[in-house]
MIDOPA-684537 format. One line per 5 residues: number of its first residue (from 0); for each residue x, y, z of C-alpha. Coordinates in steps of 0.25 Angstrom, whole numbers. Each point is the difference from the previous one (the first is absolute). Layout:
# residues N
NUM> X,Y,Z | ...
# end
This chain:
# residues 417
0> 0,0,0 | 9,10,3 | 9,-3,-13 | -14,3,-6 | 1,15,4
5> 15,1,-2 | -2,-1,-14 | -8,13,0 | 10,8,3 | 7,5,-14
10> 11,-5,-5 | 11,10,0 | 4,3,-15 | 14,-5,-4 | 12,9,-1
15> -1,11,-10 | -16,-3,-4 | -10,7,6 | -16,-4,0 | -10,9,-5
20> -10,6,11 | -12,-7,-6 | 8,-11,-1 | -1,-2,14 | -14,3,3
25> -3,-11,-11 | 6,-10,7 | -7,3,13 | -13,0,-7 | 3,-13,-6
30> 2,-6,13 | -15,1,3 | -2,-9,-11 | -2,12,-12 | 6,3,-13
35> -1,17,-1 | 6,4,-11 | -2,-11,-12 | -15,-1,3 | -7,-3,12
40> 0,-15,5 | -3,-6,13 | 7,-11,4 | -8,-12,5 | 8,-3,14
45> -3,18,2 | -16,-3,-3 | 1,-14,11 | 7,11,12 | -9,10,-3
50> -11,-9,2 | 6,-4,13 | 4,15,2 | -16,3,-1 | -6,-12,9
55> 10,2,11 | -4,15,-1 | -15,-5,2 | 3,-8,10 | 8,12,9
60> -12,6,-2 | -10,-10,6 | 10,-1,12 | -1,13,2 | -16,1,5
65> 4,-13,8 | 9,4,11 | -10,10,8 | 6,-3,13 | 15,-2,-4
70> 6,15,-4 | 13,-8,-1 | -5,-8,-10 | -7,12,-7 | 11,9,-2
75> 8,-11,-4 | -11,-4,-11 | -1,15,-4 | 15,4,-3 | 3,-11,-8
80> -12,2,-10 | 2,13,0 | 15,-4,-7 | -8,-10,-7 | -11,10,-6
85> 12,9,-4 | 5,-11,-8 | -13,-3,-7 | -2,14,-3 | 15,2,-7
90> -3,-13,-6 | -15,6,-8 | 9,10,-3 | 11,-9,-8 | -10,-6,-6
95> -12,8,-4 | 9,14,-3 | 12,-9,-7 | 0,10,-12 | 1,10,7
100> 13,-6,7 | 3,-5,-12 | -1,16,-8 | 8,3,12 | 11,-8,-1
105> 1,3,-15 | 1,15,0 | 13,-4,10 | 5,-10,-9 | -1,8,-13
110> 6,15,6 | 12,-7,7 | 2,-8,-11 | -1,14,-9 | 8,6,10
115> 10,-8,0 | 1,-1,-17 | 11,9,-3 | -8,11,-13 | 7,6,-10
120> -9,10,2 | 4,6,13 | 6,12,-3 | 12,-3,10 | 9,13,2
125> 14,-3,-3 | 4,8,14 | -10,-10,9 | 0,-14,4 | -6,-10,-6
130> -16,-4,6 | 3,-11,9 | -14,-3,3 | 4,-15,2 | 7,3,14
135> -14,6,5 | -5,-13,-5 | 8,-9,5 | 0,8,14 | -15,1,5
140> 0,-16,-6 | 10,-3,9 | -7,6,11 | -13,-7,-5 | 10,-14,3
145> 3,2,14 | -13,6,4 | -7,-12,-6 | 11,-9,6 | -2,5,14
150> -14,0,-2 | -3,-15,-6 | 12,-5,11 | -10,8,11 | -12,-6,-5
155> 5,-14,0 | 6,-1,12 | -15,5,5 | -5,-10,-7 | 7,-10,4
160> 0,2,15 | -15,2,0 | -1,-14,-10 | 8,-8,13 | -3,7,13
165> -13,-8,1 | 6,-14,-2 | 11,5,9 | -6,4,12 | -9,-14,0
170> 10,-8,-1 | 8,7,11 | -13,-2,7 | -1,-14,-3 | 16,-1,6
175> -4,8,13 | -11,-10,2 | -11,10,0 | -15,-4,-7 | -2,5,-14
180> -13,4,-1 | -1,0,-16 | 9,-1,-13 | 9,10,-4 | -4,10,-12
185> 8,9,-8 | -14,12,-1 | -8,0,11 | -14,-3,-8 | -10,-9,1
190> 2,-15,-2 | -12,-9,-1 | 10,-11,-7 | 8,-3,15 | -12,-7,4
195> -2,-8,-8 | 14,-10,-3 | 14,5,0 | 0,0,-14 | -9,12,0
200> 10,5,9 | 11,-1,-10 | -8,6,-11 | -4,12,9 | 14,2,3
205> 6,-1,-16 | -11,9,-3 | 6,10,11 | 12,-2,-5 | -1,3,-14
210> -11,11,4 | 12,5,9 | 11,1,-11 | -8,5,-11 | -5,14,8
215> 15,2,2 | 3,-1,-13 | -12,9,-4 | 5,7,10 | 14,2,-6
220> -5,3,-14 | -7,9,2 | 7,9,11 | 13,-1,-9 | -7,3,-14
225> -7,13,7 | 14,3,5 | 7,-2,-12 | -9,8,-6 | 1,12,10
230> 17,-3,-2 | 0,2,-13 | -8,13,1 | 9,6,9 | 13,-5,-7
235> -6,8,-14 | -3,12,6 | 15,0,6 | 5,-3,-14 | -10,11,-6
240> 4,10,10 | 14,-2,-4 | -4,0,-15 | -9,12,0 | 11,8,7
245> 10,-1,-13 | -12,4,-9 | 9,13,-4 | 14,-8,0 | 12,6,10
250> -4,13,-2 | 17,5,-4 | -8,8,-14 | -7,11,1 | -3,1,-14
255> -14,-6,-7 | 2,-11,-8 | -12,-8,-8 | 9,-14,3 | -2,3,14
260> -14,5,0 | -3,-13,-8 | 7,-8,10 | -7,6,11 | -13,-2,-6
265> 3,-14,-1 | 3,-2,13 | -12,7,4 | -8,-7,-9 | 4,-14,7
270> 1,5,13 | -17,4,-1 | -1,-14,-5 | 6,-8,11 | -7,10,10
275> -12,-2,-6 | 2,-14,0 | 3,1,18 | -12,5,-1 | -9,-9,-6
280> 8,-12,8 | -2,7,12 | -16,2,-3 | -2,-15,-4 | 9,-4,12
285> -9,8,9 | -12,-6,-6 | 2,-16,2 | 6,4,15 | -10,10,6
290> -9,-9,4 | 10,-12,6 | 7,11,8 | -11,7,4 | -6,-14,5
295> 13,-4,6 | 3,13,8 | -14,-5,7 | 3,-15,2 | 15,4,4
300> -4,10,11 | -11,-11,7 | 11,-11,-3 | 11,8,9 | -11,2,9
305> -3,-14,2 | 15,-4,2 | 1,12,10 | -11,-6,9 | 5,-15,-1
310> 12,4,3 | -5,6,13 | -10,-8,5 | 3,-14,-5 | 11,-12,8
315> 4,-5,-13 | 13,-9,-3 | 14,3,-5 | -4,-5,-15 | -12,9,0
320> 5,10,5 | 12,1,-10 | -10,-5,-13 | -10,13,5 | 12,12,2
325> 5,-4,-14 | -14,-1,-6 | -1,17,6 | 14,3,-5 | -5,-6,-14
330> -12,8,-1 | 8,13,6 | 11,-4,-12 | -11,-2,-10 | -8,13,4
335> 14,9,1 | 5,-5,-14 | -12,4,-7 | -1,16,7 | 17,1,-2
340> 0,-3,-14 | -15,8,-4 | 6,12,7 | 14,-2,-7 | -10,2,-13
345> -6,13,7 | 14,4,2 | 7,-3,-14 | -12,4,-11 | -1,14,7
350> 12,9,-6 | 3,12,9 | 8,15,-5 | 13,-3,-6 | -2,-14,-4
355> -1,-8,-14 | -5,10,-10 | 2,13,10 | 16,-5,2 | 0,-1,-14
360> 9,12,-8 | -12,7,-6 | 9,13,-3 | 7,-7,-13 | -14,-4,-4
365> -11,9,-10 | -11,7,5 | -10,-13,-6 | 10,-10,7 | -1,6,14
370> -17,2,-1 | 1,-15,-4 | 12,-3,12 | -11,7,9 | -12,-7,-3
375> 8,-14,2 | 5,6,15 | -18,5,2 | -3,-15,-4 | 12,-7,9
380> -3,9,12 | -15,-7,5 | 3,-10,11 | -5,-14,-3 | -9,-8,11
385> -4,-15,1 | -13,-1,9 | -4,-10,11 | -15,0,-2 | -8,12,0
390> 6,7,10 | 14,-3,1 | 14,1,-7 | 10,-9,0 | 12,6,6
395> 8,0,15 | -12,8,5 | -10,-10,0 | 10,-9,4 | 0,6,13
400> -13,3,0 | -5,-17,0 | 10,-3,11 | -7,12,10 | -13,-4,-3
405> 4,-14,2 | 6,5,12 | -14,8,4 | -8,-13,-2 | 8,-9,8
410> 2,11,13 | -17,1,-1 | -1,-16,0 | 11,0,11 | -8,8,8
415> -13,-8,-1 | 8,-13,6
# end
């Protein structure tokens, strides 16, 4: 099992080769069972754990309304299907909205690739440096490697202490020589199928398993495709700042010159392009996360609640108590990841008074050039939000915002005990 999630984790590229952003984020869709980018095919091993992804879902739920007198047992119940209810919602999203994943993932594919495609066309001074947009390219996808390293290695080791704890702690139950009320089980749902014969047991438990594995790996994808995504924005507006500030050349000549003006209408040309282009990613990306955010913001304030008050009020064992601080620190991770990189695209689409095109040398420039140069620089100025729901914004301040009112929740329930 564990060599099952060790082979999520990327491979490190060999030495001198480099993979493509979208590269990456294909392979980690891929590993939910779905082919992106040729057409849009579900393998038959994905459509068997998401069936035992949606009926273990079902079954949380039924336990839920059954454990009125046991708030140990409800809490328990509530903050893994809040996790699992997540999962199926990033899940519908892969799934239904896939072209519009897919339209994303393109529009990266096709500018790094143009990008990256050295034009006879560029009007290059013979003063400057050549455009060395590949390094940009290669930095933010390097970036994008060791976040999604860190984060898959994080999330499997979750998974993988959450996976064994149950069998752990009974069999260290069964070797203290303490009475084991019933069989241990991976999500705390329902299960009819223990009474009747082991093997139901055994089902139960593989179903769990699977169920278990899957919502992780949904999980993964889709947290690491958002964030890719929202790398890649602010690694191009770092390159178009830098770009749009040598619209005009080093500014040495005073003197107008139609080769310049015609290079600096090229550059301004392609800068309003790519900007453009932020734009409309930014837009679409804002779409297919609004909601999930905005719901996850909910579910993740009650969950750190929840953990708050059983780590309070209930006696529980070392195991437990290690597989529920890891399972807050995971969900803390997973909400502080989110608000770092949208308010890293708050920061970078917004250009400020003597950046990109308002560094740029505007005084070898024509008259007709620097109304163009000015336009870009009105264009590049508005700041640029992702929202988590209706109300929210995804950046560091609703970050902090989630973990007070978590805070608030569990100081009124604290004082009701």
């Amino acid at each position: 099992m564990k060599g099952l999630f060790l082979r999520l984790i990327p491979k490190t590229p060999r030495e001198g080769k480099s993979a493509a952003l979208v590269t990456l984020i294909v392979r980690l869709i891929n590993n939910i069972g779905k082919s992106y980018m040729t057409n849009h095919k579900v393998h038959w091993a994905a459509n068997v754990c998401t069936f035992c992804f949606i009926i273990t879902g079902l079954l949380q739920v039924v336990a839920l309304f059954m454990p009125k007198d046991d708030p140990e047992k409800l809490f328990e119940c509530f903050s893994v299907l809040a996790f699992c209810s997540m999962g199926v919602l990033k899940l519908i999203s892969l799934r239904k909205y896939h072209q519009s994943w897919r339209n994303l993932l393109t529009q990266i594919s096709i500018l790094e690739n143009s990008q990256k495609k050295k034009s006879s066309d560029s009007y290059q001074s013979d003063d400057e440096e050549v455009d060395n947009f590949s390094a940009y390219i290669d930095n933010y996808t390097k970036k994008f490697q060791n976040t999604s390293t860190i984060l898959t290695g994080m999330y499997s080791f979750t998974a993988f202490i959450f996976i064994i704890s149950p069998f752990v702690e009974y069999f260290l139950c069964k070797i203290r020589g303490l009475e084991c009320l019933e069989y241990p089980h991976i999500l705390p749902g329902w299960a009819p199928l223990d009474k009747l014969s082991f093997y139901g047991y055994i089902v139960t438990v593989v179903g769990e398993f699977l169920a278990a594995v899957y919502c992780v790996l949904v999980h993964i994808a889709f947290d690491l495709t958002a964030v890719g995504i929202m790398i890649f924005v602010c690694g191009q507006y770092s390159l178009l700042r830098d770009y749009s500030s040598r619209i005009g050349g080093l500014g040495n000549h005073c003197n107008l010159s139609k080769k310049r003006d015609l290079r600096a209408h090229y550059r301004i040309v392609r800068c309003h392009q790519t900007n453009i282009l932020l734009i409309n990613t930014i837009n679409e990306l804002d779409i297919l996360l609004k909601n999930i955010i905005g719901v996850y913001f909910f579910f993740a304030t009650l969950t750190l609640c929840s953990v708050a008050v059983r780590l309070k009020s209930e006696e529980m064992s070392i195991m437990k108590l290690v597989n529920l601080i890891q399972y807050m620190c995971a969900t803390l991770t997973q909400l502080f990841l989110f608000c770092t990189y949208g308010d890293a695209v708050l920061n970078e689409s917004s250009v400020g008074m003597g950046q990109g095109p308002f560094a740029a040398a505007s005084w070898c420039l024509s008259p007709r050039i620097r109304r163009e140069l000015v336009i870009l620089g009105s264009g590049m100025m508005q700041p640029r939000h992702l929202r988590a729901g209706p109300f929210n914004f995804l950046d560091l301040p609703s970050f902090i915002q989630v973990v007070r009112a978590a805070y608030s929740y569990y100081a009124v329930l604290g004082k009701k005990e």
